[in-house]
Structure formats: C-alpha cells, structure tokens
C-alpha positions as CSV (number, residue, x, y, z in Angstrom):
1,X,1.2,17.1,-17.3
2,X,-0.6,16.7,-14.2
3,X,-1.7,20.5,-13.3
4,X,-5.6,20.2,-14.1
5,X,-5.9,17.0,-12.9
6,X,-6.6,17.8,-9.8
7,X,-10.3,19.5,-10.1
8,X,-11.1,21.7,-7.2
9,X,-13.4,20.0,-4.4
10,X,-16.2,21.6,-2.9
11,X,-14.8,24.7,-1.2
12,X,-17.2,24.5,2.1
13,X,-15.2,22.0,3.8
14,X,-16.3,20.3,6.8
15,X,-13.8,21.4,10.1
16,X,-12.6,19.7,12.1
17,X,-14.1,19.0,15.9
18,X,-14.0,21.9,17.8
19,X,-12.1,22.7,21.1
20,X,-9.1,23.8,22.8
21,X,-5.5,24.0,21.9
22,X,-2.4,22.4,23.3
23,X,-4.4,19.5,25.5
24,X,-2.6,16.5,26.7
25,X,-2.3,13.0,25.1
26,X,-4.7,10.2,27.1
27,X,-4.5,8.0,24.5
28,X,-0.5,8.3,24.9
29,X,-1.2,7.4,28.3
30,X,1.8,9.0,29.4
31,X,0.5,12.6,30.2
32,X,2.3,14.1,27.6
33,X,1.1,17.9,26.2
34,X,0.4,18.0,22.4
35,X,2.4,20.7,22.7
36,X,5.5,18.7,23.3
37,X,4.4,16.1,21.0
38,X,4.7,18.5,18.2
39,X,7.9,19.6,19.7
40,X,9.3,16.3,19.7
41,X,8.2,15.4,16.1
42,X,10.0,19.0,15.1
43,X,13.4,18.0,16.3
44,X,12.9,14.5,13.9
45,X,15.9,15.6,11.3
46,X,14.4,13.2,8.6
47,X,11.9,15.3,6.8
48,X,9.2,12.8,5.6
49,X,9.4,11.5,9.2
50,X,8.8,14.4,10.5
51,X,5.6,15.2,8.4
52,X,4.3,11.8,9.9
53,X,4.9,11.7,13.2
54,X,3.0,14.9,13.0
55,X,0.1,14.0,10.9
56,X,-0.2,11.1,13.3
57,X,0.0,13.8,16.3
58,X,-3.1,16.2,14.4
59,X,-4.7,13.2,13.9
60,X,-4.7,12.5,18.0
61,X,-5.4,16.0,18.7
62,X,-8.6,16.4,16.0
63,X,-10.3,13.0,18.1
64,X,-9.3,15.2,20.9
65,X,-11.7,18.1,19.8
66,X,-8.7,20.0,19.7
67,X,-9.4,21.7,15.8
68,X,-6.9,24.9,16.5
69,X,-4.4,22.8,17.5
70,X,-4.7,20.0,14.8
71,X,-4.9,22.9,12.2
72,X,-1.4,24.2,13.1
73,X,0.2,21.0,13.4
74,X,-1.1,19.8,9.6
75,X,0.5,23.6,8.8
76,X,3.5,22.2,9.8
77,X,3.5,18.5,8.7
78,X,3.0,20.4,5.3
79,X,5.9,22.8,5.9
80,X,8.1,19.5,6.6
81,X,6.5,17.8,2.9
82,X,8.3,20.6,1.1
83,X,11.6,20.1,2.6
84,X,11.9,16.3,1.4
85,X,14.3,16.0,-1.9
86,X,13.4,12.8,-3.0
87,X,10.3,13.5,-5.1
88,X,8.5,10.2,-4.8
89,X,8.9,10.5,-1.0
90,X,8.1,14.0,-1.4
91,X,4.8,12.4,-3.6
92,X,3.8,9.5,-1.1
93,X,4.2,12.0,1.9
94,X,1.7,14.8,0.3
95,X,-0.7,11.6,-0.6
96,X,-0.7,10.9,2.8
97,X,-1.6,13.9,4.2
98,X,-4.5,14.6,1.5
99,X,-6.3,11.5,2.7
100,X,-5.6,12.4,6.0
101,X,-7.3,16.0,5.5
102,X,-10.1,13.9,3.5
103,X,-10.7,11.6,6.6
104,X,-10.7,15.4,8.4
105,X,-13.5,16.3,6.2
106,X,-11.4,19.4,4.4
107,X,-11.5,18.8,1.5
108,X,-9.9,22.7,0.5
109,X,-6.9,21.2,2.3
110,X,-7.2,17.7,0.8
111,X,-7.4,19.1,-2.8
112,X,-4.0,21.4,-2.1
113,X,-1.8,18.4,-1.0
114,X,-3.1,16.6,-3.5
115,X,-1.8,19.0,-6.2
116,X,1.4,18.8,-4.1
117,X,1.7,15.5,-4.8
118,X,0.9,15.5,-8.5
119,X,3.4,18.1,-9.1
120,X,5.9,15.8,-7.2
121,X,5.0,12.7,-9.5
122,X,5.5,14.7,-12.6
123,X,9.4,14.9,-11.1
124,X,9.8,11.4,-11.0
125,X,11.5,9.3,-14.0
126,X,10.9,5.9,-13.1
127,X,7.6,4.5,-14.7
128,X,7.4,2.1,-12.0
129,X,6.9,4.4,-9.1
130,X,5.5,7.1,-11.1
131,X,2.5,4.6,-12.1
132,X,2.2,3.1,-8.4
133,X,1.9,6.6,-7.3
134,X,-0.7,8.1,-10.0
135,X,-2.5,5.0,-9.2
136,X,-2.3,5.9,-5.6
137,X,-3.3,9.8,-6.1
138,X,-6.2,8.5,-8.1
139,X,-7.6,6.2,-5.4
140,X,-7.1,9.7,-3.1
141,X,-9.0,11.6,-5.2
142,X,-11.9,8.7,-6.2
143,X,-12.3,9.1,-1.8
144,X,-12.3,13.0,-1.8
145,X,-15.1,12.7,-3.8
146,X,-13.5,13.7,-7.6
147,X,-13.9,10.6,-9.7
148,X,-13.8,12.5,-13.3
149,X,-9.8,13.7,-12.2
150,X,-8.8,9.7,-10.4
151,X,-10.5,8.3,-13.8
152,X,-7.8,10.8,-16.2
153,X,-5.7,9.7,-13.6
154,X,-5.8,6.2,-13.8
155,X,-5.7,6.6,-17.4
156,X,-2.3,7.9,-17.0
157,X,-1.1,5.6,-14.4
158,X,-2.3,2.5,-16.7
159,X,-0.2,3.8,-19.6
160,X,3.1,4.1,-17.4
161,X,2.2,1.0,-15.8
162,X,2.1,-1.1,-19.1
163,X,5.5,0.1,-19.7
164,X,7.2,-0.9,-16.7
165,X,10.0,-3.5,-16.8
166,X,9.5,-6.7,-15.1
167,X,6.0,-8.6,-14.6
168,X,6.1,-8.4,-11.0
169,X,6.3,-4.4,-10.5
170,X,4.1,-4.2,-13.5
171,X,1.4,-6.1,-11.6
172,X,2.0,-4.6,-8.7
173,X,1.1,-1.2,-10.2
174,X,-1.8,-2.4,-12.5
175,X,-3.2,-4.1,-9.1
176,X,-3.2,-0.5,-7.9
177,X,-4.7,1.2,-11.2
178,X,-7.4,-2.0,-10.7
179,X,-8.8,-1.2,-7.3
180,X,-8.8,2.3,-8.6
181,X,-11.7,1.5,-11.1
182,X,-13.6,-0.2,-8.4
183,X,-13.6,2.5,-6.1
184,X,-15.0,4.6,-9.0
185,X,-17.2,2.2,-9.5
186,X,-15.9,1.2,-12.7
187,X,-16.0,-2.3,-12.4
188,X,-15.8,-3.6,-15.8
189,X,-12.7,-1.3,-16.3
190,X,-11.1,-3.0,-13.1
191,X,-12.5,-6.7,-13.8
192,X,-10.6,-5.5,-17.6
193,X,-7.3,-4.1,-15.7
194,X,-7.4,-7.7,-13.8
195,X,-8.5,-10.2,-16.6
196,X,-5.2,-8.9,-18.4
197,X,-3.4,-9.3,-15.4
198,X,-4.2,-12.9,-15.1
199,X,-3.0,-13.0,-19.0
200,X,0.3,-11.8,-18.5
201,X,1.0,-13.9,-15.2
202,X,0.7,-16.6,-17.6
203,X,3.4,-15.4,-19.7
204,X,5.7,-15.7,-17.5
205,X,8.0,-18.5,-17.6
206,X,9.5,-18.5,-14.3
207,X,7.7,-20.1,-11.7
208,X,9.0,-17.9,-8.8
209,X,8.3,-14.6,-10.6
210,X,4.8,-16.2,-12.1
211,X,4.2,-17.3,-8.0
212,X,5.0,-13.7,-7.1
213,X,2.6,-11.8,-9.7
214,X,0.0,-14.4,-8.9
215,X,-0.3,-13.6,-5.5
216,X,-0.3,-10.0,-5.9
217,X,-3.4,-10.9,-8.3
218,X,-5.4,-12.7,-5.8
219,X,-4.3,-10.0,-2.7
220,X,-6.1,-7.3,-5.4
221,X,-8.7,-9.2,-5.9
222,X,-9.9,-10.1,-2.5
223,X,-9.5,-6.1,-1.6
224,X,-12.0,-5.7,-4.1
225,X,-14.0,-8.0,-2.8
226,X,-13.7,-10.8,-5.6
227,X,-13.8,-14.0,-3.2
228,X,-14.3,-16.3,-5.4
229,X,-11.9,-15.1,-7.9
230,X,-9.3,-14.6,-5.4
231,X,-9.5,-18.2,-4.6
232,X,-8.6,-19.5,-8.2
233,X,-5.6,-17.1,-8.1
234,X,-4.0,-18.1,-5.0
235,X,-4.6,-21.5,-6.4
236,X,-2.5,-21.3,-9.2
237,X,0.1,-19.2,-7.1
238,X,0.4,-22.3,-4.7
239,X,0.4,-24.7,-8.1
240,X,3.3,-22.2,-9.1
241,X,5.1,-22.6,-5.7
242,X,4.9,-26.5,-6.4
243,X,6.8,-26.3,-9.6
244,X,9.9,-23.7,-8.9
245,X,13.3,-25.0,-9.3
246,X,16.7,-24.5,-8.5
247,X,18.7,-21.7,-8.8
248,X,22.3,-20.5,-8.2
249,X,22.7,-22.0,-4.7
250,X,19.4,-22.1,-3.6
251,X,17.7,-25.3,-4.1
252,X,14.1,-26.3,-5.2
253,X,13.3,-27.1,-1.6
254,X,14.0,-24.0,0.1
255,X,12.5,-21.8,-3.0
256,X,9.3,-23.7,-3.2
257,X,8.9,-23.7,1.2
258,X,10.1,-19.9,0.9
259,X,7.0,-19.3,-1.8
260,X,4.6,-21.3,0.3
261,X,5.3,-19.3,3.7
262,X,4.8,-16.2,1.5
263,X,1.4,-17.3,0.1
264,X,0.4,-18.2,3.6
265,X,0.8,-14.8,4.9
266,X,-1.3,-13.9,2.2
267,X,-4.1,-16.0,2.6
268,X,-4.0,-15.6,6.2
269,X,-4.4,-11.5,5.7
270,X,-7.3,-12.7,3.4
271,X,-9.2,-14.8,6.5
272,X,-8.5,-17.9,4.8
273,X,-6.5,-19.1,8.1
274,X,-6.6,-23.0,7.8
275,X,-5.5,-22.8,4.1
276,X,-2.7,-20.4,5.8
277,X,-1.6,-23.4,8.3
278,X,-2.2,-26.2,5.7
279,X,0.4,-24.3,3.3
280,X,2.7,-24.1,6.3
281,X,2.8,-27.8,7.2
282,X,3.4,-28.1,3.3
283,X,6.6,-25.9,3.9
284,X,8.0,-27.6,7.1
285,X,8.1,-31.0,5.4
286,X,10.2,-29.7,2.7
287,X,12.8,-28.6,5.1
288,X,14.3,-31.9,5.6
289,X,15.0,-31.3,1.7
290,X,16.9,-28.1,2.0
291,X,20.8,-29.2,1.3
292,X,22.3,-26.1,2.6
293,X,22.3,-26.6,6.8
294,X,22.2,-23.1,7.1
295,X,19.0,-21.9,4.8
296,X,17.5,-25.2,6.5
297,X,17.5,-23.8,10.0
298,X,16.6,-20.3,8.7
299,X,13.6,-21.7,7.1
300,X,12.7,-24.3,10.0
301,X,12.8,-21.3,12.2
302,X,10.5,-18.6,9.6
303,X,7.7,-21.8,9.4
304,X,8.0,-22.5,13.4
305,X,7.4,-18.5,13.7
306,X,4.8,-18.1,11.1
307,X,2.8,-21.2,12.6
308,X,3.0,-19.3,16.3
309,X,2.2,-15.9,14.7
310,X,-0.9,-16.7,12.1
311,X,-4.5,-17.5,13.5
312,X,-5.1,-20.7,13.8
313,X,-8.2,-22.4,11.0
C-alpha cells in the first residue's frame, strides 16, 4: 500500500563533516572513545534502544567532524531497526533515524529508512497508531524535501485517523495529519483538518474527555503558529475543566484541579507562564474540596511541584 510513496530524493546527498574516526567524546566530558560509546550502545539487549543510543552517539561523532565514524555507527543503528518485532516500534525507530540522516544532509540514506518505516506501518493493525505514524512519516518526508509523497501520505493518514475509536486519540492523530499540511504549506488543508477538530471536540459530551481533546487542539495550534487561535482553545479547555464532575471515586474537585494542572503545563510549554501559575492557584484552592485524604495530599503535592517547576509570569 505504501511502496511508491516514498519518491526517491535527490541522489547527490550532502556528507556528512569530514574527519577522523574513533575520536573521543568532549561533549561527554568524561574522555570516553566513540569507539566505546558504540561498544556500550552494542551490548544494550533492547533493540530499539539500541538503534538510539547509537543514533544519538553518530549524531555526537558527525558535530565531531568524525563522517567515517558516524557513517558506520548509523550502519549499525540501522542493523539494530531490523531486529525490533514490534512493528510500530520498528516504524517510530526507522522515522527517527530518517530525520536524523535528513538533519545529516543524506538524503539517499533518509529516503531508505524512510521506506523502512513505511513498510513497517503497512504491518500495523491498529488505525490509531497506524494514522499517528503515517502522519509522522509524512511530516519526515514534507522536511526531506518530498511534499507530493507526505501530501498522498497524509491523505492516507487522515482516512485512518477518521476511523479511529475514541475522540481523544482521534485528535491526537488528526493534530498530527494538521501540522503536516502546514509544513507543506497547505494551510487551508490544515486550518480544514483543525476547524473539524474544533467540531468534533464539541460533540463530545464528557467534560474530561472534551477538556483533553481541547487541549491537544490548542498545543497543535500554537506549533503551527496559530496564537490567537490557540488562545480561544485553551479557553474552552479551562471552561471544560470548570464543569467536570464526579466519577466512580474520584470526586469533581480532584478531576477538575487534575484538568487544570494539566492545562497549565500546557500553556506553560506554550510561553503563556502567568496563565500557567494563575491555573495553578485555581487548582490548589480546590484541594480543600478533595474528600478522599489520600488523592488530597497527592494533588496538594503535584500543584506545590508544578508551581516550583513552571516559570514564573
């Protein structure tokens, strides 16, 4: 299904920086050779570990000006990418390392991992991850430079991504096919991915879940640079927060405080720090409210960390 889709980049690939092989590690700090850096990362049994701990390791050795060396260690994060089973591990790892060779500047390279992983995602059953990951291998190939192949891509990825069960990992995907379009500069087609978006979060009855989809709306839409946009959304997220009830054995007052510390971290990844703390003082007074002792003090102590670990307005 996906063979094709990946249309061959421009053979004369820019190499890496030139220099020696096996150098040490300053940046480690520690003095330690490449060499045994890549020995290290060899002995990891987990495979998809293994591929990144030595993507990470050619990635040290190419700022090194070591290009020999950084060649034969992608050789053999790529050996460790066939060994993993799972095959949307086996997908995410291979979409790693074909942006990774795209930030090397090979794209020959790029455009064979990125096969890899297509070939992986047309192993995988579940439309959910299947979608996130097209999605994903489209925004690969919209920065190596192929936007006809991420636009068939996305295509795909947005069909599988309206099927998916449940609103929040449907908008979590159909944020990804979204910021897709924009890098493509398909704007209306993301602005249309995101308008629907805002549609279905207002189908959903349930305040938490409608909270949850609405805040990955408005994290999308600041990525794509939609400020303004992004404000209204986490607006009606935090308006969503204010209205969740009680469930099971959790109480209004420690679903609502648990909505508003996640919206905070969001806002705060956005810049929009005082909004961030203001949304936190919000939760901490609704503590007093939580009945059960023991998610009180858990929540007393998540606000009293997230106030010390978020910047300041």
């Amino acid at each position: 299904m996906l063979r094709g889709f990946v249309a061959l980049w421009s053979i004369g690939a820019v190499v890496l920086l030139t220099g020696g092989c096996g150098g040490s590690s300053d940046s480690q700090g520690q003095g330690i050779s490449y060499e045994q850096q890549v020995q290290n990362a060899l002995g990891e049994p987990a495979a998809d570990v293994r591929a990144r701990e030595l993507m990470g390791i050619a990635a040290g050795q190419a700022k090194a000006s070591d290009r020999f060396g950084a060649r034969e260690t992608m050789r053999l994060a790529a050996g460790a990418c066939r060994k993993i089973s799972d095959p949307a591990e086996r997908a995410d790892t291979w979409l790693r390392m074909a942006e990774a060779e795209t930030n090397f500047g090979d794209r020959s390279e790029a455009q064979k991992a990125a096969q890899a992983a297509a070939d992986a995602i047309d192993g995988i059953e579940d439309a959910g991850k299947k979608g996130t990951l097209l999605a994903t291998l489209a925004q690969v190939l919209a920065k190596a430079g192929d936007p006809l192949a991420a636009a068939r891509t996305l295509a795909e990825a947005e069909q599988l991504a309206g099927r998916i069960e449940g609103a929040v990992p449907r908008a979590t995907a159909m944020c990804r096919v979204a910021r897709g379009y924009q890098q493509i500069a398909r704007a209306d087609e993301a602005k249309r991915v995101i308008d629907d978006l805002l549609r279905l979060a207002g189908t959903v009855e349930d305040p938490r879940n409608r909270c949850d989809v609405l805040v990955e709306i408005a994290t999308e839409q600041h990525e794509m640079k939609m400020t303004q946009a992004a404000a209204g959304t986490f607006d009606l997220a935090i308006e969503a927060a204010g209205t969740i009830q009680a469930s099971d054995d959790i109480g209004a007052a420690y679903g609502r405080s648990y909505a508003l510390c996640e919206i905070a971290k969001r806002l705060s990844a956005a810049g929009n720090h005082a909004k961030a703390q203001g949304l936190l003082d919000k939760a901490e007074k609704l503590v007093p409210g939580i009945s059960n002792l023991d998610l009180q003090e858990q929540m007393k102590q998540t606000v009293r960390r997230l106030k010390r670990e978020l910047p300041d307005g």
